[in-house]
ZALO-632382 format. One record per residue (C-alpha): residue in three letters; x, y, z. Coordinates in pm, whole numbers, plus 32768, in hexadecimal, padded with zeros to 4 digits. Layout:
alaXYZ;...
END
This chain:
unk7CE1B045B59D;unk7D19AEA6B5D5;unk7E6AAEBDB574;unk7E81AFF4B695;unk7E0BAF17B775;unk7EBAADECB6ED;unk8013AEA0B70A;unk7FA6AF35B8AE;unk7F78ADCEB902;unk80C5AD32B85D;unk8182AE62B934;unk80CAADE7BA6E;unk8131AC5CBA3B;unk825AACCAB9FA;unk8283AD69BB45;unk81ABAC6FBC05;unk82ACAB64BB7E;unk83F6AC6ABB9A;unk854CABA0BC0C;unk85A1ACE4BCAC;unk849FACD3BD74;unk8505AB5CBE26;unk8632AC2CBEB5;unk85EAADCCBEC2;unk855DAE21BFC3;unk860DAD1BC08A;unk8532ACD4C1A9;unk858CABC7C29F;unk8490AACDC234;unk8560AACBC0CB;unk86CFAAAAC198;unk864EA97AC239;unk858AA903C0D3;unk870CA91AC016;unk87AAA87EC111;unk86DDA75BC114;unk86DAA744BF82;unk882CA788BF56;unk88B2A686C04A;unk87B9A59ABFD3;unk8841A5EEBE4E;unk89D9A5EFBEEA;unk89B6A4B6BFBB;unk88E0A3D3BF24;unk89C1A2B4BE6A;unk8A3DA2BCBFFA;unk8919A210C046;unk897CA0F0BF33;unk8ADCA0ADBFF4;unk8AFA9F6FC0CA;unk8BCB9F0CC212;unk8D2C9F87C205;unk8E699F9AC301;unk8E1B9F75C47B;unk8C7B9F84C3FF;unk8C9E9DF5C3DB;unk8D349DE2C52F;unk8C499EDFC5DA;unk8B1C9E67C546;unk8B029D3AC45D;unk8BEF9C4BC53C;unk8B779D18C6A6;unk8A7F9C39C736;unk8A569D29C856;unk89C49E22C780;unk88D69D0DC6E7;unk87C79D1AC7D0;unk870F9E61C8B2;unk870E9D86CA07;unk88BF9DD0C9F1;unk889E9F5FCA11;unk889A9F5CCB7C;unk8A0F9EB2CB50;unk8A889FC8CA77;unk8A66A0D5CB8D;unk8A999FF0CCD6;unk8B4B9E8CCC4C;unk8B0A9D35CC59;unk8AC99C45CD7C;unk8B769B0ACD8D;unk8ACF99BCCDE1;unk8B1199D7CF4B;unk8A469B49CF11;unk8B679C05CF66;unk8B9B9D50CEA7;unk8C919D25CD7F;unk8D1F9E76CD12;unk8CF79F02CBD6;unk8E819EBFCB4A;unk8ECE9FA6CA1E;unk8F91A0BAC996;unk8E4FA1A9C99F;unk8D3BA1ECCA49;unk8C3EA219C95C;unk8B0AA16AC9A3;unk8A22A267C8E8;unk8AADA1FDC79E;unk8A81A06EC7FA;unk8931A0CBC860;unk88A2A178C703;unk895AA039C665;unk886E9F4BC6FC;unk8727A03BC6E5;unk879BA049C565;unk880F9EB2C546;unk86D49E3CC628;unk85B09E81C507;unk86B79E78C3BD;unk87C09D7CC412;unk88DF9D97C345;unk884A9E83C267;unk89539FB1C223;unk886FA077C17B;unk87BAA0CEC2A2;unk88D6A114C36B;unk8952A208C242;unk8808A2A0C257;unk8830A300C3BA;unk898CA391C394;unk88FFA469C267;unk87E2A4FCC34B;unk88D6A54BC468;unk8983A5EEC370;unk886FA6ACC2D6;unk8802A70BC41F;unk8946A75BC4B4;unk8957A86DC380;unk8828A8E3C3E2;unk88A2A94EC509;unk89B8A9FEC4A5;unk88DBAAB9C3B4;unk8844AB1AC509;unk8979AB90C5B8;unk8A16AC42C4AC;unk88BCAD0BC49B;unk8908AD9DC5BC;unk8A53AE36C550;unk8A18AE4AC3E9;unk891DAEB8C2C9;unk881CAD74C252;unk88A3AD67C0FF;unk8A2DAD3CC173;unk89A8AC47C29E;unk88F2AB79C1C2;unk8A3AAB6EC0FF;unk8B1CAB1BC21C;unk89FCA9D6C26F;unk8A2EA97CC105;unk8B9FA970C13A;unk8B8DA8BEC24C;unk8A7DA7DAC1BC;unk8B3CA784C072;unk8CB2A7A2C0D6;unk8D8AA664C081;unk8E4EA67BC1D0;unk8D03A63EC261;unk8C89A4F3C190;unk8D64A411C24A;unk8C81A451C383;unk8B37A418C2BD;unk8BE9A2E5C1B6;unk8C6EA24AC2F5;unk8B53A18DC3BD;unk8C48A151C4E5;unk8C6DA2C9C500;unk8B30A2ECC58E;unk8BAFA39AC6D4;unk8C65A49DC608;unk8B03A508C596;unk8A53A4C8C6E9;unk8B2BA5BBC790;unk8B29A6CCC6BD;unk899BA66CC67E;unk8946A685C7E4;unk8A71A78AC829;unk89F9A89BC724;unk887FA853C7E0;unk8918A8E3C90F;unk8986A9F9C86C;unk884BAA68C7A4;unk87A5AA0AC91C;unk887BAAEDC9AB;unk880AAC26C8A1;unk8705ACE9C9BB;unk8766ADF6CA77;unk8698AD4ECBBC;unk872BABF3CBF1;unk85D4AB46CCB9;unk8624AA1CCD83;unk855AA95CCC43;unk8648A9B0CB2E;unk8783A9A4CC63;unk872DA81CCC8D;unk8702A7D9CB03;unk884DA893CAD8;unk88E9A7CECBBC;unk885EA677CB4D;unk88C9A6DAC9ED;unk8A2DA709CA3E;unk8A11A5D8CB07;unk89BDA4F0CA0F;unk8AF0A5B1C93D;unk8BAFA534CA15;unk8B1EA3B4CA26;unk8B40A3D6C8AE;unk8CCAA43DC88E;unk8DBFA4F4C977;unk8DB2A620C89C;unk8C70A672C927;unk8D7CA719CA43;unk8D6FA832C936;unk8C15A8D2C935;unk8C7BA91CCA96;unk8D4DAA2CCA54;unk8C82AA9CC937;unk8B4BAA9FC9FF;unk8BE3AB5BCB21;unk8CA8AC5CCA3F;unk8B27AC94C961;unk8A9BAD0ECABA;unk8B9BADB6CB4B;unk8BE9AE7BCA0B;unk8A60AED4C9A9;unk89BCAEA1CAC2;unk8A45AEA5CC1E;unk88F9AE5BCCDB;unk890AACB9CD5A;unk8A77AC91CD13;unk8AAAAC1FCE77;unk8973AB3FCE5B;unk8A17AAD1CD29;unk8B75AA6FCD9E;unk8AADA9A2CEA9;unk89E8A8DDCDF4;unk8B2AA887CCF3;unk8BF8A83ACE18;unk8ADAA738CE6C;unk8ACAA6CCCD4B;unk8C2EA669CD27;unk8C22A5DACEA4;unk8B26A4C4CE4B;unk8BDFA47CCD00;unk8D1CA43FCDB2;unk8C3FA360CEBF;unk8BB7A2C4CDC7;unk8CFCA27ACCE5;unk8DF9A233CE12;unk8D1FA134CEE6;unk8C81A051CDE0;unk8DA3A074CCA3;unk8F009FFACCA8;unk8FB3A0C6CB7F;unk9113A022CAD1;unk9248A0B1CB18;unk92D9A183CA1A;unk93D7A093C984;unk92C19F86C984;unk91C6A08CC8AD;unk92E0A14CC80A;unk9419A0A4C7E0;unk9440A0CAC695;unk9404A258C6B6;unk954DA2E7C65A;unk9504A40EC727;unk94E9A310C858;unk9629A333C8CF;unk9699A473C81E;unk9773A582C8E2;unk96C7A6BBC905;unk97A2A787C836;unk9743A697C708;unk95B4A6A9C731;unk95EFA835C721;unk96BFA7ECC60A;unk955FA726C55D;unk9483A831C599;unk9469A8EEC467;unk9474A7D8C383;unk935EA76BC43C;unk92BAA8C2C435;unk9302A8C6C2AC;unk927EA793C271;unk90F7A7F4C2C8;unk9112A93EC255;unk91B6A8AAC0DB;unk9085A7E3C0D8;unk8F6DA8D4C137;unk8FF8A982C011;unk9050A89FBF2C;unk8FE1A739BFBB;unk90A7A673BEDD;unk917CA58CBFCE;unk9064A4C1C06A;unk9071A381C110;unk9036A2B6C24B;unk912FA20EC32D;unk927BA343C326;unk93A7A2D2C3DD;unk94C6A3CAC384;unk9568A49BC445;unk967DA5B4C3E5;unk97E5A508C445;unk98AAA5E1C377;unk988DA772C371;unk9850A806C1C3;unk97C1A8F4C144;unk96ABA857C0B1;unk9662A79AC213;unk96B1A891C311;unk971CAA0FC2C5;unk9602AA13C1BD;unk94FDA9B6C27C;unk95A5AA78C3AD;unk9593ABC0C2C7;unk9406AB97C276;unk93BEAB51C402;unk9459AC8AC454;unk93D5AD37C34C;unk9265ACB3C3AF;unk92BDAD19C527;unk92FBAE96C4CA;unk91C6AEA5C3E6;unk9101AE21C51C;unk91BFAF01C627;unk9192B026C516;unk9049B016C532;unk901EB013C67E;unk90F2B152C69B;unk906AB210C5C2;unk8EF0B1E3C630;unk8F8FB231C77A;unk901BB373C715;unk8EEAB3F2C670;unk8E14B389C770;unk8D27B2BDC6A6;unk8CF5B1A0C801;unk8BBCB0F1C75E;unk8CD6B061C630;unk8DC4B080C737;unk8CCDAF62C80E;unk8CABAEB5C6BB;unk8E3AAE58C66F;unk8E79AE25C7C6;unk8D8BAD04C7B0;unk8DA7AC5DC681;unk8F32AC74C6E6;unk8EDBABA4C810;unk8E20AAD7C74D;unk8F1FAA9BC631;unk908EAA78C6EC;unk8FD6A985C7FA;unk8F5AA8B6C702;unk9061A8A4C649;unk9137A887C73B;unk90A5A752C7D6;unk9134A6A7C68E;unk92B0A752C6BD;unk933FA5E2C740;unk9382A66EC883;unk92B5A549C90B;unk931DA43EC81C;unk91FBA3ACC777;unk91A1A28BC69C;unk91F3A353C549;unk92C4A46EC4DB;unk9189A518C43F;unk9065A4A0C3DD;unk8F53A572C312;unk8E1FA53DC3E4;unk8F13A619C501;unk8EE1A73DC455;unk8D70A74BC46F;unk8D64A7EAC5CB;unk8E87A90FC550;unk8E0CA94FC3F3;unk8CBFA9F2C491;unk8D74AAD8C52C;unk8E71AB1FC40E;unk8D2BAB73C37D;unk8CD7AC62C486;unk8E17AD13C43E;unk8E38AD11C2B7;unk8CE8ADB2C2D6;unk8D65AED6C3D5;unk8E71AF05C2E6;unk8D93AF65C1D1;unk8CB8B04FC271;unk8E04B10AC29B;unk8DF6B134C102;unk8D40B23DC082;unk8CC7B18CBF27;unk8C0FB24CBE30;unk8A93B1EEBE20;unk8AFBB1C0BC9C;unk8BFCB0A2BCEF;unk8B0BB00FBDCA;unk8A99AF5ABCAA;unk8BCCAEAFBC1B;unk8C33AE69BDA9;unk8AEBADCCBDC8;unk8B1FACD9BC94;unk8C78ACABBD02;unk8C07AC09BE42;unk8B13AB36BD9B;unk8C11AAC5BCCE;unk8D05AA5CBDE4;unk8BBCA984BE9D;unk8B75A8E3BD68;unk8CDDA83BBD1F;unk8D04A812BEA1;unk8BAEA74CBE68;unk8C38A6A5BD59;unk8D84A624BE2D;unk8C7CA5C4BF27;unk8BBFA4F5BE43;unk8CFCA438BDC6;unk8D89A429BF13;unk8C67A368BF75;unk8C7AA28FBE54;unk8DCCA20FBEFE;unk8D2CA198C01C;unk8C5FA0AABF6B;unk8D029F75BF99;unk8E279F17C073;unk8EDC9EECBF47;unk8EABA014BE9F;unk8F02A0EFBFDA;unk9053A031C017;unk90C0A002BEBC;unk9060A1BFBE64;unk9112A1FDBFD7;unk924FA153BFD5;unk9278A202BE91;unk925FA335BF68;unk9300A311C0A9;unk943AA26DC0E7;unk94F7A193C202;unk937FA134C265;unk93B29FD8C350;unk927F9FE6C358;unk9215A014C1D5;unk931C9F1BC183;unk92849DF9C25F;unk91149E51C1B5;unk91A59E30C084;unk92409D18C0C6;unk91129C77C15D;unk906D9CADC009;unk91789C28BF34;unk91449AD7C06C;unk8FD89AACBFEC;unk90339A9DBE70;unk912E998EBEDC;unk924A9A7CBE4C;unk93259A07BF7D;unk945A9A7FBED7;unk93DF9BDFBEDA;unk93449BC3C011;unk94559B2FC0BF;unk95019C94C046;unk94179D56C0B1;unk943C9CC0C219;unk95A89CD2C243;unk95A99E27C1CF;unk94AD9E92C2C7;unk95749DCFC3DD;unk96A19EB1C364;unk95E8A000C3BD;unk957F9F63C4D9;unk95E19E3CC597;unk949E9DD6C64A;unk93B39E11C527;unk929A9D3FC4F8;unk934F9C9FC3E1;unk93FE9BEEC49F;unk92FD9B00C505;unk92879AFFC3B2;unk93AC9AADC333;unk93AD99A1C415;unk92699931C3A2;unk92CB990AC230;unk93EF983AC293;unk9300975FC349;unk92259797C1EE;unk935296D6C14B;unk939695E8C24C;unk94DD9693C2DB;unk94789650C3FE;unk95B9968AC4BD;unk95F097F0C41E;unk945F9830C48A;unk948997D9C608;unk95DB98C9C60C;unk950F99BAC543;unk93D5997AC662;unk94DE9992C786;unk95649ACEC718;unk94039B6DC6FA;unk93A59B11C837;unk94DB9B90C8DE;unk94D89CDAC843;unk93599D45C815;unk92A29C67C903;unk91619C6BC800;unk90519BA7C831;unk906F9B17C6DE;unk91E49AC0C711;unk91A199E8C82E;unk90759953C7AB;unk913898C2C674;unk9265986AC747;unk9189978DC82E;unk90CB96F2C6E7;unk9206968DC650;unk927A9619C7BB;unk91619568C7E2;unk914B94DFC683;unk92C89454C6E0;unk923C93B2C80C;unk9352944EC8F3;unk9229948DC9E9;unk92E29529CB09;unk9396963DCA36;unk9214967BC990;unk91979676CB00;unk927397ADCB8E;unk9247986DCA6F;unk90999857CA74;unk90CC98A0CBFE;unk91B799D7CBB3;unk90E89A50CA83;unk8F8B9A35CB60;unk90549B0CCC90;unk90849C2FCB55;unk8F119BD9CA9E;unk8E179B7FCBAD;unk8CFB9B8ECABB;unk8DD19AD7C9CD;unk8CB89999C98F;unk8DA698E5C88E;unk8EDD98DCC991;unk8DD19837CA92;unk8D63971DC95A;unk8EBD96EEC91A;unk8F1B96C2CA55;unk8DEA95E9CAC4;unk8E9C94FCC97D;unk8FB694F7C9FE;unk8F549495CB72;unk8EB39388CB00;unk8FC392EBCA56;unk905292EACB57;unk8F539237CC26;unk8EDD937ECCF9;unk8D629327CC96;unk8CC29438CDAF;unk8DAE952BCD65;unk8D8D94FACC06;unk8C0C9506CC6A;unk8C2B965FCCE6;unk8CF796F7CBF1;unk8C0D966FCAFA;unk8ADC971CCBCD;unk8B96986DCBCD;unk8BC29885CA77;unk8A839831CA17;unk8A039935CB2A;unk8AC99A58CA83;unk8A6999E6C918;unk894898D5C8FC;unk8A2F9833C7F6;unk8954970FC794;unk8ACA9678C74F;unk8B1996A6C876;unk89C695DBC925;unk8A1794F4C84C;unk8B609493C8BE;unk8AEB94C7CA29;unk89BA93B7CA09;unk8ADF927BC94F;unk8BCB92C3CA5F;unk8A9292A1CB78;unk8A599175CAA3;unk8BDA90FBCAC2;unk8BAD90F9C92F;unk8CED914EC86B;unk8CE892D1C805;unk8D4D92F7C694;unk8D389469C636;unk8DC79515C52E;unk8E7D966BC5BC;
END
């Protein structure tokens, strides 16, 4: 009789502690439980990386992101010391993601973990959501699936890995809120306003937030036609005070200033056309097979193959007819809720990914984080097409493990993609393995090679970047490590030529140093003035400057330079030098 009763209790622990039970039956509150573990488990040495690329320059080196009283700045600029508005002068408008940098830097300074944390719950939430939308289409176990995808996919670790990619999280963050918002058949002015302040802020955080619009609009119009007109007005409105907002207090660069080194810049049309599947092939390769990985792509196709034009040609058009036979044949047999279904996730897919087609030239070829936006809607598609599969309940098994399978080496990738990003070094030195004719991956290599005082490699590293691209950045650092070596001739031609082609902040600030440095005052003097016309809120060109008036014996305007400068930084160098030269005291100050 005990060992009756011995045996009934083992057979209940057993089921009280059953793995099967964590996951069957899968209720919502275990979706959102595995999604939190599992990009906890998939992201976690993420949260061990440091600083890398444009994160130094963004954060680390940004003083305007250093303190909360500069937010206001971020959305309506700077005022100068005469109070006059100074507008914000960039390439983007994105003063969401400059925002969330200084709520992040404010109480953890230069702490990258925390701003790794924040990406990975964006991330984790932004799944979430999609878990949410594809419930509405799809059965919970193959929507939890899709969020896992989406969670763990490698394509996607380059928004989470890179801190400065922020926006690309905001606006799908904020974006896929508008769409779960949007998931009631009444549309109350309550949930109208929250929509609308959601795709709002999608579009403070990046431009892409243009495409919940047509996602949003298409949802209601294709599953619920009540408040479409409502809707369309409040989006319109929406778009109306962005525009306001974005035209009358931010000055944007022209292309060839942001873009110049696009190749797809000043590209006939016929030769953009003539990208577009490689392009296509490219993200779709990698959502497959994600083997070709890395920041910073600057190819383009200048010759028509095989292998870079009628191969990728032949799996666009093949893709195309899949989608168009599906819509056909759900046409033809009538079945309009599927019908609804590819219609939508079509829109979703081709606008997103064709955003990225190089139509508009942009500041890549391709980039991984891009894909984000498309893949859910890939999703959304791959998931149509195997409803249209009658499997056998006994292969459901096997198809089951299958899957599994694929998520767990996809997690894998993920987890030694994200290992690349720990370092700067370790991201340029695994990527430039990967991509080639990257200006931009040669001159961060060569930067590296600068700090181990391997000038001879470095110096190679610059002058092949400057060969893919005249007006790379290496040329001012190539510049710099002549004047490293005390070629100081070579460094001011070097300067000169920077200034004239890219008009960087940085390459006039080290052309005025080394003017200065030379004493040839009046040269160093028109190049501060031109640089501060370009970079108003440029506080070094004003302490420069404020130098280099009073060598000349301007003492008050030197003064005032001085007190701008230390207005737009509070550069305790800077009131330093301003209180000798009140005091007619010799200003000796290493730049």
């Amino acid at each position: 009789m005990d060992g009756l009763i011995k045996t009934t209790e083992n057979k209940e622990d057993e089921e009280e502690f059953s793995f099967k039970k964590l996951f069957v039956s899968l209720t919502t509150f275990k979706t959102i439980f595995w999604i939190v573990i599992i990009g906890l488990i998939v992201y976690f040495n993420s949260l061990l990386n440091g600083f890398v690329w444009d994160d130094l320059g963004q954060i680390v080196n940004n003083d305007g992101v250093h303190s909360l009283s500069n937010i206001g700045s971020f959305f309506f600029g700077g005022h100068d010391i005469n109070g006059n508005i100074i507008k914000i002068h960039a390439a983007f408008y994105r003063p969401l993601m400059e925002t969330l940098f200084t709520v992040v830097y404010s109480p953890f300074g230069s702490n990258a973990f925390f701003f790794h944390l924040v990406s990975l719950l964006m991330q984790i939430t932004i799944s979430i959501f999609v878990f949410f939308l594809f419930r509405r289409f799809f059965k919970q176990t193959i929507s939890f699936l899709f969020a896992i995808t989406i969670l763990v996919h490698p394509l996607n670790a380059e928004a989470v890995n890179y801190i400065s990619a922020y926006n690309d999280l905001m606006y799908l963050f904020f974006g896929m809120l508008s769409v779960i918002l949007l998931q009631m058949k009444e549309l109350s002015v309550k949930r109208l306003v929250a929509i609308s302040i959601c795709l709002f802020l999608s579009l403070l955080s990046k431009e892409p937030g243009f495409l919940f619009i047509p996602v949003i609009l298409s949802y209601r119009f294709l599953y619920c036609e009540k408040n479409v007109t409502r809707l369309i007005l409040s989006s319109v409105s929406v778009v109306v005070v962005y525009f306001i907002l974005r035209s009358s207090l931010y000055v944007g660069l022209s292309e060839e200033q942001a873009f110049g080194f696009s190749p797809f810049l000043h590209m006939s049309f016929l030769l953009h056309l003539e990208n577009i599947p490689k392009l296509f092939t490219y993200y779709l390769h990698n959502f497959f097979y994600p083997d070709q990985l890395a920041i910073a792509q600057q190819w383009s196709v200048q010759k028509i193959t095989f292998s870079n034009f009628y191969i990728p040609l032949l799996i666009l058009i093949v893709f195309i007819s899949v989608n168009l036979f599906l819509l056909i044949k759900a046409f033809k047999k009538n079945e309009y809720e599927q019908l609804r279904n590819i219609i939508f996730f079509s829109l979703w897919f081709w606008i997103g990914i064709g955003l990225y087609f190089q139509l508009i030239p942009l500041d890549m070829t391709v980039a991984d984080r891009w894909f984000y936006f498309p893949m859910i809607g890939l999703l959304g598609l791959l998931g149509i097409l195997f409803e249209n599969f009658r499997i056998k309940k006994s292969y459901k098994p096997w198809l089951i493990s299958i899957t599994i399978i694929c998520i767990t080496l996809l997690s894998i990738r993920t987890i030694m993609r994200n290992a690349d990003w720990k370092s700067e070094r370790s991201l340029y030195m695994h990527d430039i393995t990967v991509t080639q004719n990257s200006f931009d991956l040669e001159n961060l290599v060569g930067m590296l090679y600068f700090e181990d005082h391997d000038l001879k490699v470095a110096k190679m590293h610059f002058q092949r970047s400057i060969s893919l691209y005249r007006c790379s950045d290496a040329v001012n650092n190539l510049g710099y490590l002549y004047q490293s070596v005390s070629n100081i001739q070579t460094a001011e031609r070097e300067y000169f030529i920077a200034v004239q082609c890219s008009h960087g902040y940085k390459d006039y600030g080290n052309l005025v140093v080394l003017l200065y440095k030379l004493h040839r005052y009046d040269l160093a003097e028109k190049y501060s003035k031109e640089a501060i016309q370009k970079f108003p809120n440029g506080a070094g060109l004003y302490f420069v400057l404020g130098l280099i008036e009073y060598q000349k014996g301007d003492k008050q305007d030197a003064l005032k330079s001085l007190a701008i400068g230390y207005q737009l930084s509070h550069d305790p160098q800077i009131a330093n030098a301003y209180q000798l030269i009140e005091q007619n005291k010799p200003v000796e100050i290493a730049l």
